[in-house]
N, C-alpha and C positions, 0 to 999 in steps of 0.2 A: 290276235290272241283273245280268247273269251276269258273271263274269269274262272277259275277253278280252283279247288283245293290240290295242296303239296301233299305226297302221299309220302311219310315214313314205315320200317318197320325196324332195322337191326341198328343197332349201336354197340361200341364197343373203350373200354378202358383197358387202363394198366392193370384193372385188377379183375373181378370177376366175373366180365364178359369179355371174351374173347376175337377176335378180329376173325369175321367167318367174310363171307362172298357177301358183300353188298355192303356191309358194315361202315357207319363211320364213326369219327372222333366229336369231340364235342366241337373242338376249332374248326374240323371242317363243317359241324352245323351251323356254327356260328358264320361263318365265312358263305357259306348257301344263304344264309339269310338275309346277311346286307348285301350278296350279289342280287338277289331277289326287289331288297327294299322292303327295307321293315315298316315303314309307312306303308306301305299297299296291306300291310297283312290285316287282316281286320278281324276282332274279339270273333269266337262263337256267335256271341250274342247278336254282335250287329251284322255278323254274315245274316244267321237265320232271318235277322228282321228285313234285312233285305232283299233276301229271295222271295219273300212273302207278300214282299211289295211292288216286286218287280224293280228294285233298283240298282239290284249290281252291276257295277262297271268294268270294263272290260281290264281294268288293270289290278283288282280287286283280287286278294289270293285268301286262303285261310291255310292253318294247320292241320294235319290229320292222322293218325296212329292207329293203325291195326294189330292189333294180335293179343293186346293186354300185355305186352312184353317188360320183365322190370328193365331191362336194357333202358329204354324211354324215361324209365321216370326217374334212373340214379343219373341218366349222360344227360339226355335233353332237357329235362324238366328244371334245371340249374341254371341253364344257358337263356329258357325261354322267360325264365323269372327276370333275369339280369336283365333282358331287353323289354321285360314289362309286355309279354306276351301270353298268350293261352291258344288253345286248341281243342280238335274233337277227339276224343280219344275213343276207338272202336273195338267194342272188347266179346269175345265169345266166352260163357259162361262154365264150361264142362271144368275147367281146370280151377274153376273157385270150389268146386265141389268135390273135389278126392282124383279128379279123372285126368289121363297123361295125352295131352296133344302131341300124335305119337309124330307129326309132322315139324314142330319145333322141337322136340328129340331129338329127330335124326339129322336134320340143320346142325344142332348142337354136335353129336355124333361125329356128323363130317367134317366139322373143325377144327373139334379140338383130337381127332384117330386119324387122321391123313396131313399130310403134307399140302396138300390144295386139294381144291373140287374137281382136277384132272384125275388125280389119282382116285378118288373118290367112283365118281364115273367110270374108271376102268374098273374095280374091285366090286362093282355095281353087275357090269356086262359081266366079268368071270362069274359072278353068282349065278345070275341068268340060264349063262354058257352049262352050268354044272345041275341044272333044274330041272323039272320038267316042263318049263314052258319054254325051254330053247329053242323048240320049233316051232310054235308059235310067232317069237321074237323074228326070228329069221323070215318065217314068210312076210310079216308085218313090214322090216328094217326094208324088203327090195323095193317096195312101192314108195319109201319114205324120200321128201325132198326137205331137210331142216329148212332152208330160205324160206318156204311157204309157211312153214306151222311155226304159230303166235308170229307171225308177221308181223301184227301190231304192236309189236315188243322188242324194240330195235336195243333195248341193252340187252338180251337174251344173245349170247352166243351158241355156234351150230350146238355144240355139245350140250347145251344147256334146252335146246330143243330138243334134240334126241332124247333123253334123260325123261324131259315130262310129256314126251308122246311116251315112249315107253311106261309109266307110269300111269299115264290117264287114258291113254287110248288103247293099250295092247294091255297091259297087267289087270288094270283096276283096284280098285279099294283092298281088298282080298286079296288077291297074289300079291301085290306090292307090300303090304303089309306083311305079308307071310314071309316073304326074300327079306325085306329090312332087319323087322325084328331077329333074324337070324345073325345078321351081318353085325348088329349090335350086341348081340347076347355072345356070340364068338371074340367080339371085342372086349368085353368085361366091365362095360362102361353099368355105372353103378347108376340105374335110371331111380330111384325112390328118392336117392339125394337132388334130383334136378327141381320139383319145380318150386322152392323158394328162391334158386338164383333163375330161374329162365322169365314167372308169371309174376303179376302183379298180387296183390291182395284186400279183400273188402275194403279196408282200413287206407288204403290205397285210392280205391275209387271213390269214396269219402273225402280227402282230402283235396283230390282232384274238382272235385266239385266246388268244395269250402273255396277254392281260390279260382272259381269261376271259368272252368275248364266245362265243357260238353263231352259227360260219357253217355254212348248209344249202342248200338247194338249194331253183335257182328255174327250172330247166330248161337245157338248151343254147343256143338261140337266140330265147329269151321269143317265141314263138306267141302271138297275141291271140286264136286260138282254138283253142286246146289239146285241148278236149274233141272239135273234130270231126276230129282227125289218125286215122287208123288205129291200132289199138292196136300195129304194128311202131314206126308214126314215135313213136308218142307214150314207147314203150320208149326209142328211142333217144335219143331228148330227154335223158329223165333217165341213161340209161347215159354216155354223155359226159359229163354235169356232175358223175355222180357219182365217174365217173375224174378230173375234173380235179381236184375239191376232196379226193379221197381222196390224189391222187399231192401235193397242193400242203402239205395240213394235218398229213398222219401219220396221218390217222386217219378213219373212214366217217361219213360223215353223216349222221345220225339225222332231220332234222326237212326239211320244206317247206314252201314259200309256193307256192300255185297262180296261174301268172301268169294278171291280167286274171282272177281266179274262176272260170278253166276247167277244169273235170274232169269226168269221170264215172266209172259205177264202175270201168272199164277201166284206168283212174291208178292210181288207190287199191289196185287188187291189184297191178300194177308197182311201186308205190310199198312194196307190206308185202313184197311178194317179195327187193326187195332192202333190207331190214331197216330203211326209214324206220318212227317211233314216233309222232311228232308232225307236224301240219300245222295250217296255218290255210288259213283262206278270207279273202276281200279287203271281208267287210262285215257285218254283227249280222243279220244277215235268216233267220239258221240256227244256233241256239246249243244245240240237243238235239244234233247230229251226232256224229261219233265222234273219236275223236282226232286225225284226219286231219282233220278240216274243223273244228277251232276256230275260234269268231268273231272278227274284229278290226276295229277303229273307226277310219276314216280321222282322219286330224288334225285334218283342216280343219272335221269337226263338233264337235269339241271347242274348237275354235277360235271357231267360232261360240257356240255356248256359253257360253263364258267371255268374249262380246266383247272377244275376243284381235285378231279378221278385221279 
């Protein structure tokens, strides 16, 4: 095992997060964590200083959070206090600014207007089915083998592959978004009330800081596919988040989380040009790379693991 960072994103309570697909309790982060060994987990601080130096050890882990989720900071950020811990916390900036990340929307959507993410899925394809891309879908779905696509994603179930080949490989940004926001507007779900209970807040990232936590950059408006934007948009991405967190923090931001594991090397020299040092990638399937694409381990296989799941 090489050292790498633990990758979170959903948590959920009794009260204003709800238990969607992937979700956990505070006891079971608590519980991941000394399955883990909370001695191995090391500050932000001394991760960074260690990569820098070339000293990290193969049993060495850190903390890490994407999405700017308040989820994270009412569930875990309690738990990680308790054990006298800190982490990176990886934030895209559109939703501090007035704007709806319509991809944790529709997460929200599917858990709290369905019964499971079966149903979900099925109410997905009827949409589809009733479209005008249903022939599209169709010729797409004959060539589809799920076991192949995200291979590298052994929690991902078949369903759960179909869903985001459908989504990233046959619909794209545009029709997906066109069939979603339908499927939510027909459900009634009252999206202007969402993002004080879904996103965090300056005041938020501030604190996070004050008690010695690492926030870095997760793009402007988290792209699911990052690496095919031209390298102007893909500039701009990180130029705005890097103003937001620079004008919110006091201070520039050193590290990134690659949303959805999209880069190429195009990121990576934007990324060192404007003096990022650190990065990770979103799974263990690349642990030689350079210090921009450090490996990290979803939860949910260490959850498995430890028949935590």
């Amino acid at each position: 095992m090489h050292a790498h960072g633990l990758m979170f994103h959903h948590f959920c309570d009794e009260g204003v997060h709800p238990r969607g697909q992937g979700a956990i309790t505070a006891d079971q982060f608590r519980d991941l964590l000394e399955f883990v060994g909370t001695g191995n987990i090391l500050s932000p601080s001394e991760w960074m200083e260690r990569v820098e130096t070339g000293s990290l050890e193969s049993h060495h882990l850190c903390l890490t959070f994407d999405d700017a989720l308040r989820c994270q900071y009412d569930v875990a950020l309690p738990v990680m206090e308790d054990l006298g811990l800190q982490g990176f916390w990886f934030v895209y900036s559109s939703v501090f600014q007035g704007g709806i990340e319509r991809l944790e929307v529709y997460r929200y959507f599917r858990t709290v207007k369905f019964d499971g993410i079966e149903d979900f899925y099925q109410s997905f394809e009827d949409s589809l089915g009733c479209s005008s891309y249903a022939g599209l879908v169709q010729d797409h779905l004959r060539a589809f083998t799920a076991a192949e696509y995200l291979a590298q994603y052994p929690i991902y179930t078949d369903a759960d592959r179909r869903f985001r080949f459908l989504r990233d490989e046959v619909l794209g940004p545009k029709a997906y978004l066109e069939i979603m926001d339908q499927l939510v507007a027909d459900s009634g779900l009252d999206v202007g009330a969402l993002p004080s209970r879904l996103w965090l807040d300056d005041m938020c990232l501030r604190t996070l800081q004050d008690k010695g936590h690492v926030v870095g950059l997760h793009s402007f408006s988290h792209p699911t596919r990052l690496a095919n934007l031209p390298a102007t948009a893909q500039r701009d991405e990180y130029a705005k988040n890097f103003k937001h967190l620079s004008e919110v923090l006091g201070r520039q931001p050193r590290t990134v989380a690659h949303p959805c594991n999209s880069y190429n090397s195009e990121t990576l020299s934007i990324l060192r040009e404007m003096g990022v040092v650190m990065g990770f990638r979103a799974d263990m399937s690349q642990t030689q790379g350079g210090r921009l694409e450090l490996p990290r381990e979803d939860h949910a296989m260490i959850m498995r693991r430890a028949g935590l799941a």
